[in-house]
Residue, then its C-alpha position, 0 to 999 in steps of 0.5 A: x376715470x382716464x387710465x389706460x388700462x390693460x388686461x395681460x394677466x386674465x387675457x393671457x393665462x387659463x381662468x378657473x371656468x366657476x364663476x361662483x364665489x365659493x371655497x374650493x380647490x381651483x385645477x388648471x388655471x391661475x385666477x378666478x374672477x371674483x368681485x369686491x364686496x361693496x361696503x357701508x361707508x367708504x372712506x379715504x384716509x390717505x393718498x400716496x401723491x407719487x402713486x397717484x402721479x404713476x398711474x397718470x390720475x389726475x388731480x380731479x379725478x383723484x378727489x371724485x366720488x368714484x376714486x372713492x368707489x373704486x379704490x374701496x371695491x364698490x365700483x367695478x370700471x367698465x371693461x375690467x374684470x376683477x380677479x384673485x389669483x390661485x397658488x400654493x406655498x410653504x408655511x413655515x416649512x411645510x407644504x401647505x396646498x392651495x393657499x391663494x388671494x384669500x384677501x386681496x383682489x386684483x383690479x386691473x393693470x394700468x401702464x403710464x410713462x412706459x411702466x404697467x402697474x397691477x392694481x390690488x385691493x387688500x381687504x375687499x373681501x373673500x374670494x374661492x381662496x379665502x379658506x375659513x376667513x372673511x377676506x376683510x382687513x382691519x385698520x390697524x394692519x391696513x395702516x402697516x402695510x401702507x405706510x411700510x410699504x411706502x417706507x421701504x421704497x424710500x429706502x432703497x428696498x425693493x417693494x410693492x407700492x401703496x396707492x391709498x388707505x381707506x376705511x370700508x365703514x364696516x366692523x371686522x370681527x378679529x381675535x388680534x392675538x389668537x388668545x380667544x379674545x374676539x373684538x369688533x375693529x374698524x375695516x380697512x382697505x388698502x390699494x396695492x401696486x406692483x408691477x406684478x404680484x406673482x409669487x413662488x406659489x403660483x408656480x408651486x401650486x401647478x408643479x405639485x399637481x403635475x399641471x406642466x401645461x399650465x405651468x409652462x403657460x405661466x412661466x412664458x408669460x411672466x419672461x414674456x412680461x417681466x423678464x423680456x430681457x432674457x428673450x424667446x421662452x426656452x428652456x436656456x431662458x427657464x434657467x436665466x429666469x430663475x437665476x435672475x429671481x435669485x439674484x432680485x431675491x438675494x438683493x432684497x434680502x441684503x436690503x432688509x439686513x442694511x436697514x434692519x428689517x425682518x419681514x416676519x413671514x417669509x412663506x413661499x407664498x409671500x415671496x415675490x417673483x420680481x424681488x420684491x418685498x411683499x405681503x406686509x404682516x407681523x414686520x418689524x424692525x430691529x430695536x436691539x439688535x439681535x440676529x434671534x429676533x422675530x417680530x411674528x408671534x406665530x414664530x417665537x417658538x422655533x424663530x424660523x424667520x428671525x433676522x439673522x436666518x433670512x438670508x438661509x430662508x431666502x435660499x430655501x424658498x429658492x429650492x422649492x421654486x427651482x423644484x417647481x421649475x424642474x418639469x420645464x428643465x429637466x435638469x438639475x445641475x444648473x439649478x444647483x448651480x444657481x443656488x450655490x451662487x446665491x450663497x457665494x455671492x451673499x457672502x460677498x454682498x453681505x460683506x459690501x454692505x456692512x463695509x458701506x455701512x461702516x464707511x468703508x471703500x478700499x479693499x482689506x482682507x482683515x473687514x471680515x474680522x472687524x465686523x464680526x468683532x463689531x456683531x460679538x460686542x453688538x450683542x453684549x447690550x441690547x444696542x438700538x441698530x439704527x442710532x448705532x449706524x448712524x451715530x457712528x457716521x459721526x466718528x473722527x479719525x484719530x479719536x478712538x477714545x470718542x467712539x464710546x461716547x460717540x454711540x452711546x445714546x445707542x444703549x437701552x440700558x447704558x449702566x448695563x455698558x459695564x467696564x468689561x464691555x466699555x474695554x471691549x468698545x474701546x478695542x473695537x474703535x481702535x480697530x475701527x480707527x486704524x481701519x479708517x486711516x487706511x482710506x483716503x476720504x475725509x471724515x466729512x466724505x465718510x459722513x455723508x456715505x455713511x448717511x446715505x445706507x444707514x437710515x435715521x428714520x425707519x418705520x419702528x413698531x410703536x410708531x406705528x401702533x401710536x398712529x392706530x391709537x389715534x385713528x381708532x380715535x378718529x385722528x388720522x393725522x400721524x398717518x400722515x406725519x409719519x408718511x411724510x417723515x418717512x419719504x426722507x428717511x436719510x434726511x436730518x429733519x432738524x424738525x423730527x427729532x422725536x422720531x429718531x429715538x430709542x423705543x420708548x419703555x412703556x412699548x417694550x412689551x406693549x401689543x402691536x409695538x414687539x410682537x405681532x401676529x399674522x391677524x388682520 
């Protein structure tokens, strides 16, 4: 296979001197070199064309043998040396120690058409991080994480890639809802692009063990590879980085607000140095919409990741990184300072998006107010997010007395809409229209906006969970439907109308369509 490979990450940083691959504590150093575990019966299921293309693959080699090889961990490409990396990371608010790639192996970096891609398996096996786990994944979670974080790019979120999703031919043992009920599945494995995957943690994990030297070392290398825009590593350029985090942070977050996304596990280290959506576990998106909702079984108690509190988590992960930073500082105002950005100005991009997504562009002092009524009566029925949105691009000027009628399809259960509610919809549309007749686009114009931030077509769970019934079966097809609809997801697709549709009853409560939980 051609590629043209690089080695940055192990070349450049401290490597953990064992080279045994046995549970422990790694000190002073940011990977351990580790190699995948060589599997039964690989098997591609699904390869990401648009991927293929950006690592400069070619066609011959994409359907050879040692594609298979390589992209599932039994063949090691001469001259790399496969590594997981080492870092910490809050848990749903507590410091956790040592977490690192329990499951995922970093391959190599490949640069084509001036960008470099670091090339991951999830699911090849353990490593000195795995803890008490096996390092494999199922295919069940492996189907999610390819085809969401395919799906979300094509959206407009900030995210990792996916190269391909295989099946590694082994069984997994898998207690699926910690209930003590363990059960053999199917193993997967899914390639994994990024231009990094750095996290809060891996900086974490050397501030809170006082390693400043290591700390410093990582720290210059990531602005040396990722933010070379800022310059010269300096302690100036230490606070312009973690400004600059914070920024591709709040952009993504008000990213998974616009589309209703709700990330599930949003641990520091599943938070992305680059901005980037990472680490695809128990997500969901938003079927009623409802600021408490959490798609994690693990968080249905305390709800600390449910939507509405995401962009509050964002900033608390924020102030655990700039604890981490501070060594190399050593000052606290222009952290502080940082951070109470983020707050002013999710507040100002929270307001932008929500007027996008209600079509609106001029300036008013009262879109506060009419969003907030637009939330309270959001909440009153469980009301499906995005047919709401989307239905609502369909609005004519003038015809507010249309605007229940217009959304309708929206509500789960619509004798639920009673006439003190449907009173409630007819105030807010009033509102709505007069707010509209103060800009200047027709309602076609409007249309078409509106269509452009609020998606028809999103990943919900019980898709999903209908394409991992059929590949349990051995039909791998709807991985590919879905794939497909989903790369143009603000289209109409006359053809898709199923797709764009309320969750269906049957998968209210069903396993894998709610709830999920964290075991792959």
């Amino acid at each position: 296979m051609n590629l043209n490979l690089k080695n940055t990450f192990a070349k450049e940083l401290p490597a953990d001197p064992i080279e045994e691959n046995s549970r422990r504590q790694v000190k002073e150093a940011c990977f351990s070199y580790v190699s995948p575990k060589h599997t039964k019966n690989p098997k591609i299921l699904h390869v990401s064309e648009e991927m293929v293309k950006a690592l400069g693959i070619s066609e011959t080699d994409k359907l050879s043998e040692e594609f298979v090889e390589v992209f599932t961990g039994n063949k090691v490409l001469e001259n790399t040396t496969p590594y997981a990396m080492c870092y910490g990371g809050h848990q749903f608010g507590n410091w956790a120690g040592q977490l690192g790639d329990g499951r995922a192996i970093n391959l190599f970096e490949v640069q084509h058409n001036e960008k470099q891609w670091q090339v991951q398996l999830k699911g090849a096996g353990e490593t000195p991080y795995s803890r008490t786990a096996d390092g494999l994944a199922v295919l069940r979670s492996s189907i999610r994480e390819y085809l969401c974080s395919e799906a979300m790019f094509h959206l407009g979120v900030p995210t990792t890639r996916a190269l391909s999703l295989a099946l590694s031919g082994d069984d997994v043992m898998r207690d699926m809802l910690y209930d003590g009920n363990q059960a053999y599945e199917k193993g997967a494995i899914v390639s994994r692009l990024a231009p990094s995957f750095l996290r809060f943690g891996n900086f974490e994990i050397l501030a809170a063990r006082q390693d400043h030297k290591t700390l410093k070392t990582l720290v210059d290398y990531t602005i040396k590879h990722h933010f070379s825009h800022l310059g010269t590593p300096s302690k100036e350029n230490y606070i312009k980085f973690f400004a600059e985090v914070s920024k591709r942070t709040l952009d993504m977050i008000v990213h998974w607000q616009r589309v209703g996304f709700v990330h599930g596990v949003m641990n520091t280290d599943n938070m992305s140095i680059l901005g980037l959506t990472i680490d695809y576990g128990p997500y969901g998106w938003l079927e009623g919409f409802d600021f408490g909702w959490t798609p994690n079984t693990t968080d249905s108690q305390h709800k600390r990741y449910r939507f509405g509190n995401q962009p509050n988590i964002g900033l608390w992960n924020l102030y655990q990184l700039a604890n981490a930073l501070y060594p190399l500082i050593e000052a606290v105002e222009p952290l502080e300072a940082i951070l109470e950005d983020y707050k002013n100005n999710f507040e100002i991009e929270s307001l932008k998006m929500m007027c996008s997504k209600l079509g609106l562009e001029i300036n008013d002092d009262k879109d506060n107010e009419l969003i907030q009524r637009l939330e309270d009566v959001l909440l009153l029925t469980e009301t499906d997010m995005t047919l709401f949105f989307r239905n609502l691009s369909n609005f004519k000027k003038g015809d507010a007395k249309k605007g229940l009628e217009i959304v309708e399809a929206a509500f789960y259960v619509p004798n639920e809409v009673s006439d003190t509610i449907a009173q409630q919809w007819r105030d807010w549309f009033e509102s709505y229209d007069a707010r509209l007749k103060k800009e200047s686009l027709l309602d076609t114009e409007r249309t078409i906006k509106m269509n452009t931030v609020n998606p028809k077509y999103v990943l919900r769970n019980y898709m999903s969970q209908l394409a991992i019934d059929e590949a349990n079966k051995g039909n791998y097809k709807l991985i590919d439907e879905l794939f497909q609809l989903l790369k143009k997801p603000y289209d109409e697709q006359p053809g898709n109308e199923k797709w764009f549709a309320k969750r269906p009853d049957w998968a209210r409560h069903k396993v894998g369509c709610s709830m999920l939980s964290c075991s792959s």
